[in-house]
N, CA, C and O atoms as a GROMACS GRO file, in nm:
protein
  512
    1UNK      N    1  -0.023   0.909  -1.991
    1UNK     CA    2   0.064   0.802  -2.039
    1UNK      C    3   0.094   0.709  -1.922
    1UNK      O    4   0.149   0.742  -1.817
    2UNK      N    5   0.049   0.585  -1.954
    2UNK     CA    6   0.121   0.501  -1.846
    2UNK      C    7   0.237   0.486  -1.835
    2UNK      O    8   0.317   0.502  -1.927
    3UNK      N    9   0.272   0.444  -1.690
    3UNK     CA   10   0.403   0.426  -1.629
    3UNK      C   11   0.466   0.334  -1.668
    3UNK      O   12   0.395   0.237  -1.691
    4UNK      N   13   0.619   0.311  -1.696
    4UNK     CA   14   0.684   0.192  -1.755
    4UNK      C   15   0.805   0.140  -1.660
    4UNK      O   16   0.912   0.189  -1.623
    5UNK      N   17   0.752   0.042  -1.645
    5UNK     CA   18   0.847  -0.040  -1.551
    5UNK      C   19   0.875  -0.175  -1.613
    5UNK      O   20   0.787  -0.249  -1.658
    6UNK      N   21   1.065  -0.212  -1.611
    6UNK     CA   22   1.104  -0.313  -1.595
    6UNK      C   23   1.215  -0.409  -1.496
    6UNK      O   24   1.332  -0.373  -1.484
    7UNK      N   25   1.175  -0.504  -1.445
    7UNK     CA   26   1.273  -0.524  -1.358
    7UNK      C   27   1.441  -0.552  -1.390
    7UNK      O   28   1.478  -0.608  -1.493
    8UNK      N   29   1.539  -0.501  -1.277
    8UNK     CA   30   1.622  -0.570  -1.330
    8UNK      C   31   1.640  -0.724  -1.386
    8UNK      O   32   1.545  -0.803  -1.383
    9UNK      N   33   1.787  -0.766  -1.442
    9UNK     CA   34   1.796  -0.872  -1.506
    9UNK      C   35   1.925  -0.898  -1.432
    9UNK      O   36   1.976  -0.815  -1.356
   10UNK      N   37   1.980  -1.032  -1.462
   10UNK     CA   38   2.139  -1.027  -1.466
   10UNK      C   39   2.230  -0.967  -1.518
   10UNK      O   40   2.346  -0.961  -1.475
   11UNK      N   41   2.173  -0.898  -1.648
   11UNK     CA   42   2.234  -0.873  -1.764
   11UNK      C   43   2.163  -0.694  -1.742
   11UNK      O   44   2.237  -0.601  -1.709
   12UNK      N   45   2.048  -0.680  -1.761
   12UNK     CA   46   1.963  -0.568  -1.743
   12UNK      C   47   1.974  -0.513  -1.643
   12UNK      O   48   1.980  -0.572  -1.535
   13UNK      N   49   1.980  -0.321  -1.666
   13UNK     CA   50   1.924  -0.277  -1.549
   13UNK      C   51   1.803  -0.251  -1.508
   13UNK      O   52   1.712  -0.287  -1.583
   14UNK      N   53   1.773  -0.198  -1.405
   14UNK     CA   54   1.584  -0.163  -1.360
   14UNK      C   55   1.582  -0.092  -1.412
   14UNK      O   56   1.688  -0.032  -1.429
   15UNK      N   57   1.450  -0.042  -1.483
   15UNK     CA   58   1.412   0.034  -1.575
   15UNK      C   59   1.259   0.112  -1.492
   15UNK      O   60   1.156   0.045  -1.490
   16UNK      N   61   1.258   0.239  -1.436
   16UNK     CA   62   1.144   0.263  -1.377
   16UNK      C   63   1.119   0.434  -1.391
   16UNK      O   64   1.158   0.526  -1.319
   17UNK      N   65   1.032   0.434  -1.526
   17UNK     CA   66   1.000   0.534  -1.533
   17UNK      C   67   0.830   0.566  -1.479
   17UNK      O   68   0.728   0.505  -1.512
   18UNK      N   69   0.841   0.668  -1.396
   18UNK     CA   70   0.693   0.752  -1.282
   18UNK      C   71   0.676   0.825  -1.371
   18UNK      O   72   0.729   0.932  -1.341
   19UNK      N   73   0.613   0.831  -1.508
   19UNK     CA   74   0.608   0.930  -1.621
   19UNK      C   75   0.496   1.039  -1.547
   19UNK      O   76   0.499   1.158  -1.578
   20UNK      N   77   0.386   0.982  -1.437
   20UNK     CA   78   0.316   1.023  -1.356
   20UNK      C   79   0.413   1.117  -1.262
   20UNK      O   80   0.373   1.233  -1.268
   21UNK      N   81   0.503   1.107  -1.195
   21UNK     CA   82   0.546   1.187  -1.168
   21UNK      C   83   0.701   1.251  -1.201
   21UNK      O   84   0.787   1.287  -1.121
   22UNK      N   85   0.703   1.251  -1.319
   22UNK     CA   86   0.796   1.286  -1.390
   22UNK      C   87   0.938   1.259  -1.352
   22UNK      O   88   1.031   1.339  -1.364
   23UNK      N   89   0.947   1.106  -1.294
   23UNK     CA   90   1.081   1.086  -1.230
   23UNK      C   91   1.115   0.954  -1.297
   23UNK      O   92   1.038   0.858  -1.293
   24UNK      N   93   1.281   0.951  -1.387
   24UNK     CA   94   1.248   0.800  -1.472
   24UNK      C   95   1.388   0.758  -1.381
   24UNK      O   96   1.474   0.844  -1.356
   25UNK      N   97   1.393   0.693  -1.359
   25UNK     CA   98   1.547   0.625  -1.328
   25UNK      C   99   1.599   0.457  -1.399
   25UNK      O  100   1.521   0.376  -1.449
   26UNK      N  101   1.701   0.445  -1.388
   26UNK     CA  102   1.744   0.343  -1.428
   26UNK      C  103   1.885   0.357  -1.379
   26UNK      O  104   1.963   0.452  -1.377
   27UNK      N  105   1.896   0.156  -1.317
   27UNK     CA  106   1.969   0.116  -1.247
   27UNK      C  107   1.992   0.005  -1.242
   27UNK      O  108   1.894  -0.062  -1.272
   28UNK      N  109   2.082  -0.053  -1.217
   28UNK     CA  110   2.149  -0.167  -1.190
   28UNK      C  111   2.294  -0.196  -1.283
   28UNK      O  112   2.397  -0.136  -1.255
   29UNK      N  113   2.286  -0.314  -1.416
   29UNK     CA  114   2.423  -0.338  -1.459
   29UNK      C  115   2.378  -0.363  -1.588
   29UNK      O  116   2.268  -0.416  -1.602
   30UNK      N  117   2.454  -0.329  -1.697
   30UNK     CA  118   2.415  -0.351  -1.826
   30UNK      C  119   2.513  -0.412  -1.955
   30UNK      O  120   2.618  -0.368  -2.002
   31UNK      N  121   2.468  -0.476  -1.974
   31UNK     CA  122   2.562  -0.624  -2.054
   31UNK      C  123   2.442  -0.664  -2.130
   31UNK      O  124   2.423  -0.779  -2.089
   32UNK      N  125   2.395  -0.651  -2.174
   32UNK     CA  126   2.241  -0.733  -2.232
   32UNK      C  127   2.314  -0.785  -2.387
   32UNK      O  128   2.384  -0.705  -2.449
   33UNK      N  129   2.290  -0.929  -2.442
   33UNK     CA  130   2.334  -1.018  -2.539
   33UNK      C  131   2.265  -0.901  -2.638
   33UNK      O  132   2.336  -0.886  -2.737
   34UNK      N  133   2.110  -0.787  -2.641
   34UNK     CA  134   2.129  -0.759  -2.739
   34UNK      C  135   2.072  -0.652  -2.699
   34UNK      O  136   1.952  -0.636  -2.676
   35UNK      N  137   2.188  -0.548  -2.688
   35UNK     CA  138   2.143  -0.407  -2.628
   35UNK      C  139   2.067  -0.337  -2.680
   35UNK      O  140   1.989  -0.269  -2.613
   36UNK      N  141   2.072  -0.336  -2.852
   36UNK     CA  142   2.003  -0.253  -2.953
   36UNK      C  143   1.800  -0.298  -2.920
   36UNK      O  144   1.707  -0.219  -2.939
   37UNK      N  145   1.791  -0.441  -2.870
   37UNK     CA  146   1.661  -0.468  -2.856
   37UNK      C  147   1.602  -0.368  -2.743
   37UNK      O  148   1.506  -0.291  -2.737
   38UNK      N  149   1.754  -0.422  -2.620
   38UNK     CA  150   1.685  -0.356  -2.453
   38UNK      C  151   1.600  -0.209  -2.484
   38UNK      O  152   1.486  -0.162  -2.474
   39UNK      N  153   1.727  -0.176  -2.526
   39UNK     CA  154   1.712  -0.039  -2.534
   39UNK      C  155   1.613   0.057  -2.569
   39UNK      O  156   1.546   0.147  -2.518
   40UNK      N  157   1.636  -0.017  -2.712
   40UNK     CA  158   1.493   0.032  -2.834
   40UNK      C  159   1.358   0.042  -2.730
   40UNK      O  160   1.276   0.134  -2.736
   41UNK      N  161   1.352  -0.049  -2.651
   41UNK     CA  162   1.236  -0.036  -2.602
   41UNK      C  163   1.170   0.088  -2.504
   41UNK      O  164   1.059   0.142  -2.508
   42UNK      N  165   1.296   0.111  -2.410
   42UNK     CA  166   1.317   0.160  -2.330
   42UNK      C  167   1.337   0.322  -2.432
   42UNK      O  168   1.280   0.419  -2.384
   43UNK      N  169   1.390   0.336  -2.520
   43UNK     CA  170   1.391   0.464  -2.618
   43UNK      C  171   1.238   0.484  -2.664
   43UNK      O  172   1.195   0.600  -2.667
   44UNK      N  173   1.192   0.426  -2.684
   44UNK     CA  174   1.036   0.429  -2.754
   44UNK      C  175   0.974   0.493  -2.644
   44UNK      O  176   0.922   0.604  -2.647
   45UNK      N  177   0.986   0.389  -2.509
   45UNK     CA  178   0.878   0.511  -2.398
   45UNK      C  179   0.956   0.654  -2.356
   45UNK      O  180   0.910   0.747  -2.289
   46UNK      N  181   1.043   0.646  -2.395
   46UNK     CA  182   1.111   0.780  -2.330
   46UNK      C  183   1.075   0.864  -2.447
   46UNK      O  184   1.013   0.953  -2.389
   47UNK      N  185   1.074   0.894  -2.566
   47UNK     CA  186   1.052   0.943  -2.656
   47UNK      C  187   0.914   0.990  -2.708
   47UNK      O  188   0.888   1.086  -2.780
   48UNK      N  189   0.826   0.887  -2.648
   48UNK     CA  190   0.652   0.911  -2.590
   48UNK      C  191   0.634   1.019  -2.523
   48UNK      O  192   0.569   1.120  -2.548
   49UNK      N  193   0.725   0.977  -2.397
   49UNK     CA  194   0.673   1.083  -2.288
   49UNK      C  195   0.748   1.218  -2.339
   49UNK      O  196   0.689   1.326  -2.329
   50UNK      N  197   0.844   1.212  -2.378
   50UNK     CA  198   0.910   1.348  -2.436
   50UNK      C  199   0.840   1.423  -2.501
   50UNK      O  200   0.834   1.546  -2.488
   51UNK      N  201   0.775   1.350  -2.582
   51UNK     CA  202   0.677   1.420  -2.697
   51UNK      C  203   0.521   1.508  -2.658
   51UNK      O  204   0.443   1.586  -2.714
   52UNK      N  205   0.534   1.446  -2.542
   52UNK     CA  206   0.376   1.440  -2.444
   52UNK      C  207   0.394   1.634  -2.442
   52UNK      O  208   0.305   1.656  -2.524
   53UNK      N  209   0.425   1.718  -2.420
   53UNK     CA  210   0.435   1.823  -2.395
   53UNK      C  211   0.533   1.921  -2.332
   53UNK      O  212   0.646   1.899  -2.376
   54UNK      N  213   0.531   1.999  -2.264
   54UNK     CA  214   0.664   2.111  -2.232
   54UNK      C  215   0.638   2.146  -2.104
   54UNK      O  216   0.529   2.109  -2.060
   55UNK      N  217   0.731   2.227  -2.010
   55UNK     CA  218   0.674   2.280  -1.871
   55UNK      C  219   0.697   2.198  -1.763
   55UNK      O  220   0.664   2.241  -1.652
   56UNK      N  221   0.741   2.104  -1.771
   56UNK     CA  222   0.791   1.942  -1.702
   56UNK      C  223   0.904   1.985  -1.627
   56UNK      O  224   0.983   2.069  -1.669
   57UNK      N  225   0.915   1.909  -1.477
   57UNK     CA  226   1.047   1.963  -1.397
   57UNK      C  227   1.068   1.815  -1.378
   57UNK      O  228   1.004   1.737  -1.308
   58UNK      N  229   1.193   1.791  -1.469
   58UNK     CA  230   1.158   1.601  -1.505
   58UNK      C  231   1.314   1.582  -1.415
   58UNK      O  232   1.421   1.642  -1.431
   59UNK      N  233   1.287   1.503  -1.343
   59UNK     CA  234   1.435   1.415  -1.269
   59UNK      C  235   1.463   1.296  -1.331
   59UNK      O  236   1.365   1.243  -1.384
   60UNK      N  237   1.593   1.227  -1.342
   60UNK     CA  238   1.629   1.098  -1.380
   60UNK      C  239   1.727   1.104  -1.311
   60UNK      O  240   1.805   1.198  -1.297
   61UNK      N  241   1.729   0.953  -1.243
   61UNK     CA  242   1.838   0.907  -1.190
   61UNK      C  243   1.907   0.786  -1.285
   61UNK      O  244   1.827   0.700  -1.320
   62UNK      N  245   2.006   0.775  -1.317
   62UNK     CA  246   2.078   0.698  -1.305
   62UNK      C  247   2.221   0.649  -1.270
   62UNK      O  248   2.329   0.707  -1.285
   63UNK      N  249   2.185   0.494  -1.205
   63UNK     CA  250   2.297   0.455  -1.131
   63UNK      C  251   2.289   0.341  -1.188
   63UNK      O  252   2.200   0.259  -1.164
   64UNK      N  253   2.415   0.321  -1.297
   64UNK     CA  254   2.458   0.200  -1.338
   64UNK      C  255   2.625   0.164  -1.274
   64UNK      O  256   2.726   0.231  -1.251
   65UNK      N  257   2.598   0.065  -1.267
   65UNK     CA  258   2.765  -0.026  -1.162
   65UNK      C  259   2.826  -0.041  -1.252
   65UNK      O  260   2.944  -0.015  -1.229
   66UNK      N  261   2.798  -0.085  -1.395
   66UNK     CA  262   2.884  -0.106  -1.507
   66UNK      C  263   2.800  -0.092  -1.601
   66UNK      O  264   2.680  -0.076  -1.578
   67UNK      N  265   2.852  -0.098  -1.729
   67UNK     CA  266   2.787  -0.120  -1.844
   67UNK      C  267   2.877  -0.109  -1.991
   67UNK      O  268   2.942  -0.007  -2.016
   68UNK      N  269   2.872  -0.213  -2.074
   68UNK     CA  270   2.959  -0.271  -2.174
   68UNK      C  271   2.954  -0.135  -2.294
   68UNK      O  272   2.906  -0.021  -2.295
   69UNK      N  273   3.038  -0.227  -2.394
   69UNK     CA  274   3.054  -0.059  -2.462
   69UNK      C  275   2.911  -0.077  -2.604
   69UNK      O  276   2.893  -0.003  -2.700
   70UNK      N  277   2.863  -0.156  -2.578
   70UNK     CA  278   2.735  -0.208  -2.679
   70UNK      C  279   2.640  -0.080  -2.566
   70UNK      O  280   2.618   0.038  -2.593
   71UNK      N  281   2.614  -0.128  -2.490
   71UNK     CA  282   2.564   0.004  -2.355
   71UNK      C  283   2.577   0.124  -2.366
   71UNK      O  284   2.500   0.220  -2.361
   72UNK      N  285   2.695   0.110  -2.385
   72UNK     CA  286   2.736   0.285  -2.383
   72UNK      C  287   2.713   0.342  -2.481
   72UNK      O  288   2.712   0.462  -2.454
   73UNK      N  289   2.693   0.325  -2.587
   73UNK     CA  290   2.630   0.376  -2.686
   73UNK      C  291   2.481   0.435  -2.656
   73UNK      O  292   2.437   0.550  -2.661
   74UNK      N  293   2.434   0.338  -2.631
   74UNK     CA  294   2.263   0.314  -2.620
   74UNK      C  295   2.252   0.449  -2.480
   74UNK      O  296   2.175   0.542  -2.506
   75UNK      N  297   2.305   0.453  -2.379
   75UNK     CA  298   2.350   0.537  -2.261
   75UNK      C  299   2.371   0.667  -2.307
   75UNK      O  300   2.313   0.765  -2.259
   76UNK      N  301   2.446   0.671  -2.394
   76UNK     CA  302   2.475   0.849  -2.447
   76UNK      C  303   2.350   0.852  -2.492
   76UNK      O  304   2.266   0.894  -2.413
   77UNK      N  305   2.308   0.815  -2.613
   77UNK     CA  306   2.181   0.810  -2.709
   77UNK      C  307   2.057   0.878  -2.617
   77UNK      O  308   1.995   0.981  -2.641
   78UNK      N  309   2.038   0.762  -2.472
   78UNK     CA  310   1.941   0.822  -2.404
   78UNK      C  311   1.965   0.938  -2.355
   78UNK      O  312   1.866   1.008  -2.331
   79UNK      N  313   2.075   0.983  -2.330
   79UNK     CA  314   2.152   1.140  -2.290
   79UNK      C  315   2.099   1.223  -2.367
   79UNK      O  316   2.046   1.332  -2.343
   80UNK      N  317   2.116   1.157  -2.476
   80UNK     CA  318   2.083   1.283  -2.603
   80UNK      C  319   1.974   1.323  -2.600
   80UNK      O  320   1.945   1.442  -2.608
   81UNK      N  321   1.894   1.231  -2.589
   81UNK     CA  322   1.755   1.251  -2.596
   81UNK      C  323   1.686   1.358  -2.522
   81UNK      O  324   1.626   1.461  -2.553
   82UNK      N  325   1.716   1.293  -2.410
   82UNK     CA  326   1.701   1.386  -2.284
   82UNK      C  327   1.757   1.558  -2.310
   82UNK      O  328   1.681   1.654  -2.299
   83UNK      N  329   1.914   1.569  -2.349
   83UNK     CA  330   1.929   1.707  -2.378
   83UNK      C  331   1.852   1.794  -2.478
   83UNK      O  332   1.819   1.912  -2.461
   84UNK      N  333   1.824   1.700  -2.606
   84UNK     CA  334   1.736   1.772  -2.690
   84UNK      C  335   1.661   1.808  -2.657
   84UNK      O  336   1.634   1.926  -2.682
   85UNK      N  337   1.567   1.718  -2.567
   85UNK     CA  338   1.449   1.756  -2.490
   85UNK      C  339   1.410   1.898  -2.406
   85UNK      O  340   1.311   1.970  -2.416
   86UNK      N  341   1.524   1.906  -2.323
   86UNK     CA  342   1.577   1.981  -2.225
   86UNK      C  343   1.538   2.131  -2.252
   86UNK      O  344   1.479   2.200  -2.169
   87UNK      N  345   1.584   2.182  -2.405
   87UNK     CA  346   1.516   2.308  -2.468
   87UNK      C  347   1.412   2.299  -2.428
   87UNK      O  348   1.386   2.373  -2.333
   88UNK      N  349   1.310   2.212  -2.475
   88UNK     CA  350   1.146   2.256  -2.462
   88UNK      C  351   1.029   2.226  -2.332
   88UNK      O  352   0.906   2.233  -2.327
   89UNK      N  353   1.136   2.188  -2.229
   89UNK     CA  354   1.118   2.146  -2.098
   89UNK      C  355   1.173   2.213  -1.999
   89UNK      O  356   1.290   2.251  -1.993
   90UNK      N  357   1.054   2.234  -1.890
   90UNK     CA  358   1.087   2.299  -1.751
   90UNK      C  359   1.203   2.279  -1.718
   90UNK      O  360   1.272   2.370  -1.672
   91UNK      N  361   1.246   2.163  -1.732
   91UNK     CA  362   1.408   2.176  -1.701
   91UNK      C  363   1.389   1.982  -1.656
   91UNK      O  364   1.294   1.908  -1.629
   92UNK      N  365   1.574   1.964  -1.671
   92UNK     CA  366   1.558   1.806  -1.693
   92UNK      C  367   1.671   1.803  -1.619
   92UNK      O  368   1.771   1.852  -1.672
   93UNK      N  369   1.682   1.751  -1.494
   93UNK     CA  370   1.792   1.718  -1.386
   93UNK      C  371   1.854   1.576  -1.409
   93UNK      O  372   1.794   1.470  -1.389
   94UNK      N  373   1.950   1.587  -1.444
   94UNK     CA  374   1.994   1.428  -1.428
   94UNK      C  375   2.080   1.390  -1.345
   94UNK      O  376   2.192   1.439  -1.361
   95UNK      N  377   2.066   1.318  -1.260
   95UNK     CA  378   2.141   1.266  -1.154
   95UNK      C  379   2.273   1.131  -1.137
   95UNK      O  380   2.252   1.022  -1.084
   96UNK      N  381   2.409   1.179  -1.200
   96UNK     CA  382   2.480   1.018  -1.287
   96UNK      C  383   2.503   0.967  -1.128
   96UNK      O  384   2.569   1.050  -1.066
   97UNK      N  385   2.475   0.883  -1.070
   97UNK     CA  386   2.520   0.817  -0.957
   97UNK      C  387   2.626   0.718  -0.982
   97UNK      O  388   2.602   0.617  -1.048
   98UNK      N  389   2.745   0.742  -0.933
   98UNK     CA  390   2.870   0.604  -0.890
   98UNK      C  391   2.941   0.561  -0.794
   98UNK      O  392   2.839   0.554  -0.726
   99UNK      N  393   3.000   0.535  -0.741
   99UNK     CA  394   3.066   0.466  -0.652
   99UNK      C  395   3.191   0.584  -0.621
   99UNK      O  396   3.242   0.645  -0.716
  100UNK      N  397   3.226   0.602  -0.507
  100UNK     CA  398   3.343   0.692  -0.518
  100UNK      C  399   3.463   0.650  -0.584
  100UNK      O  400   3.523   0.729  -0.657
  101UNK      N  401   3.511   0.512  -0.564
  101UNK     CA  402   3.622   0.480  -0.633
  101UNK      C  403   3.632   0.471  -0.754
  101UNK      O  404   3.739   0.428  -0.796
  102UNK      N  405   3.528   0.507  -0.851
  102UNK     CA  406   3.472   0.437  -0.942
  102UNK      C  407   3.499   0.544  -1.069
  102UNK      O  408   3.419   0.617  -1.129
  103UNK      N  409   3.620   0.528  -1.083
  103UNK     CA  410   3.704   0.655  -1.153
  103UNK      C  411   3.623   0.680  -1.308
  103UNK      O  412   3.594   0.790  -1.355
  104UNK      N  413   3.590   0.513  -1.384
  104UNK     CA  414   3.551   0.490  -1.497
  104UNK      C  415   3.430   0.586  -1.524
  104UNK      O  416   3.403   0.661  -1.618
  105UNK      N  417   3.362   0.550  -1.393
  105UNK     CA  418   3.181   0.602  -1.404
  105UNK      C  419   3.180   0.774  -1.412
  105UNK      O  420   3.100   0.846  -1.472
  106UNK      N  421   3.299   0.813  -1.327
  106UNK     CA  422   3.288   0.943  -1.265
  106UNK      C  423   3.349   1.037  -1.426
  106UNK      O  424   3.294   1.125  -1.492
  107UNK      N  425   3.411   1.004  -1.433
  107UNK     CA  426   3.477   1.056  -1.567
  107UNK      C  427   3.355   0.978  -1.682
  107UNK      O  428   3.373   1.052  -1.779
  108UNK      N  429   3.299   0.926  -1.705
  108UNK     CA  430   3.156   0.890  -1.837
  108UNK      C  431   3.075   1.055  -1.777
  108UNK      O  432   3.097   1.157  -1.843
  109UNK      N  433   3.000   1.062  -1.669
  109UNK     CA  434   2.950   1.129  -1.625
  109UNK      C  435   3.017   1.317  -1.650
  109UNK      O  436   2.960   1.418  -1.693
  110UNK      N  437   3.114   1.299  -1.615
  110UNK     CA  438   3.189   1.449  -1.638
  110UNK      C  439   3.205   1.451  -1.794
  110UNK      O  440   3.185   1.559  -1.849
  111UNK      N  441   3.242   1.328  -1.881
  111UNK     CA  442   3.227   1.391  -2.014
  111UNK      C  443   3.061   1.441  -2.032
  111UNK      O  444   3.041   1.547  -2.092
  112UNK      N  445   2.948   1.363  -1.981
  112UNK     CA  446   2.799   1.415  -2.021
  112UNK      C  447   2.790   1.546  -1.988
  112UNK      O  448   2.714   1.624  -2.045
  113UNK      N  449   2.875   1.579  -1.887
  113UNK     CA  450   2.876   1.730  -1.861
  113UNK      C  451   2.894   1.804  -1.952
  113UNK      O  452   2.811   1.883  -1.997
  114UNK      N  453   3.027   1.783  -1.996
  114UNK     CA  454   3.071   1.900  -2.125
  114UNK      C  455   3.011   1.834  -2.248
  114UNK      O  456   3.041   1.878  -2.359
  115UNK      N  457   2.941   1.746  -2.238
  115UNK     CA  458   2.863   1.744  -2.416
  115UNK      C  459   2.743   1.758  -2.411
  115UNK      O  460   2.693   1.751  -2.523
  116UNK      N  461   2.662   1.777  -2.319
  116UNK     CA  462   2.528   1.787  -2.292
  116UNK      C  463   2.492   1.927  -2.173
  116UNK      O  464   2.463   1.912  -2.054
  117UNK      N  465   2.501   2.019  -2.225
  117UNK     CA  466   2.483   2.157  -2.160
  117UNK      C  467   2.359   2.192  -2.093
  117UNK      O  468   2.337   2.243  -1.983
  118UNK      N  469   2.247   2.134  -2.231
  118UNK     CA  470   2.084   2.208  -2.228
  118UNK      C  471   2.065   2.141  -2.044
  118UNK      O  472   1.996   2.205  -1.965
  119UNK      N  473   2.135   2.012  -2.000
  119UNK     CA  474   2.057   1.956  -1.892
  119UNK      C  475   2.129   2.013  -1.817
  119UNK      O  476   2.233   2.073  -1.845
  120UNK      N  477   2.051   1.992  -1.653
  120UNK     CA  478   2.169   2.014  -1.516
  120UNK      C  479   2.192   1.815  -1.456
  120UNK      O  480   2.128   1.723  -1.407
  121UNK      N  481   2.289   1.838  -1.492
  121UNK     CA  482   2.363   1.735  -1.476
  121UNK      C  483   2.468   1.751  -1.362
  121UNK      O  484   2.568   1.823  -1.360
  122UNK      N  485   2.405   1.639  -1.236
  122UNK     CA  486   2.470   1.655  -1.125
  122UNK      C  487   2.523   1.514  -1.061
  122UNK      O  488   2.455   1.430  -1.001
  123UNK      N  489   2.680   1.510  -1.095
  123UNK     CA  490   2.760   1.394  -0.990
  123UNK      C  491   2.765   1.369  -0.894
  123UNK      O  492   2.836   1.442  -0.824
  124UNK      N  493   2.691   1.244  -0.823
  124UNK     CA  494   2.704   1.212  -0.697
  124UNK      C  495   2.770   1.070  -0.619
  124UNK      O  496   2.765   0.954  -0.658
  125UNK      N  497   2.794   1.093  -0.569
  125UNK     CA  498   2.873   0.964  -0.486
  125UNK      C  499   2.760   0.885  -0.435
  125UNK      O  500   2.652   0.933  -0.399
  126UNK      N  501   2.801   0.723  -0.434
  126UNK     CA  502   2.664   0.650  -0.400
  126UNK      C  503   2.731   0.545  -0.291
  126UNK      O  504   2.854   0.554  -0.288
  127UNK      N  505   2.692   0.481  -0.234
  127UNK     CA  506   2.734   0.315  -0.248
  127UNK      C  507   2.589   0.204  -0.265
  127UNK      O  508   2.480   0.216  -0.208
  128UNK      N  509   2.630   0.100  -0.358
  128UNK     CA  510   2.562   0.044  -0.366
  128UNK      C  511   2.504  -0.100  -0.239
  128UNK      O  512   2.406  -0.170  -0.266
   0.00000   0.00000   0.00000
């Protein structure tokens, strides 16, 4: 499966999934006029590669600075995905990166904790 990359936007974050080496991240800020489009897209390749097979020691980073509540939807969703996944996979690390002060991000992240078990989900302090 090819690799899917998009750059950030003003509005968009970077979108850079190494499906080659099983590392997807996404980053930057997310506000997009029409999240349900961004997204969809970005759900379609993730849902490809999910499907691709089992045995995978898959990392994702993400480090978003903000992101609207049209976002946050779309943000859990990809969570989900990922945890469902998580059963039939070597194992799926996710990495929520925020800002230390960044009370909002740190607490989104600690709820993914307690609603998303199947993954190892690990909080880290960043600066951007």
């Amino acid at each position: 499966m090819p690799n899917f990359y998009l750059p950030a936007s003003k509005q968009t974050p970077e979108i850079d999934f190494k499906f080659d080496e099983n590392h997807l991240s996404m980053k930057g800020e997310s506000y997009p006029e029409n999240a349900g489009a961004f997204y969809g897209r970005v759900m379609e390749e993730l849902r490809a590669y999910l499907s691709g097979g089992s045995g995978r020691n898959i990392v994702v980073d993400v480090a978003l600075r903000y992101f609207n509540s049209a976002s946050t939807k779309l943000v859990f969703k990809f969570v989900e995905e990922l945890d469902t996944a998580a059963t039939n996979e070597g194992s799926i690390r996710l990495n929520w990166l925020f800002e230390e002060e960044d009370d909002m991000l740190r607490e989104f992240g600690e709820n993914l904790q307690e609603d998303f078990t199947s993954l190892d989900i690990n909080l880290q302090e960043t600066t951007y």
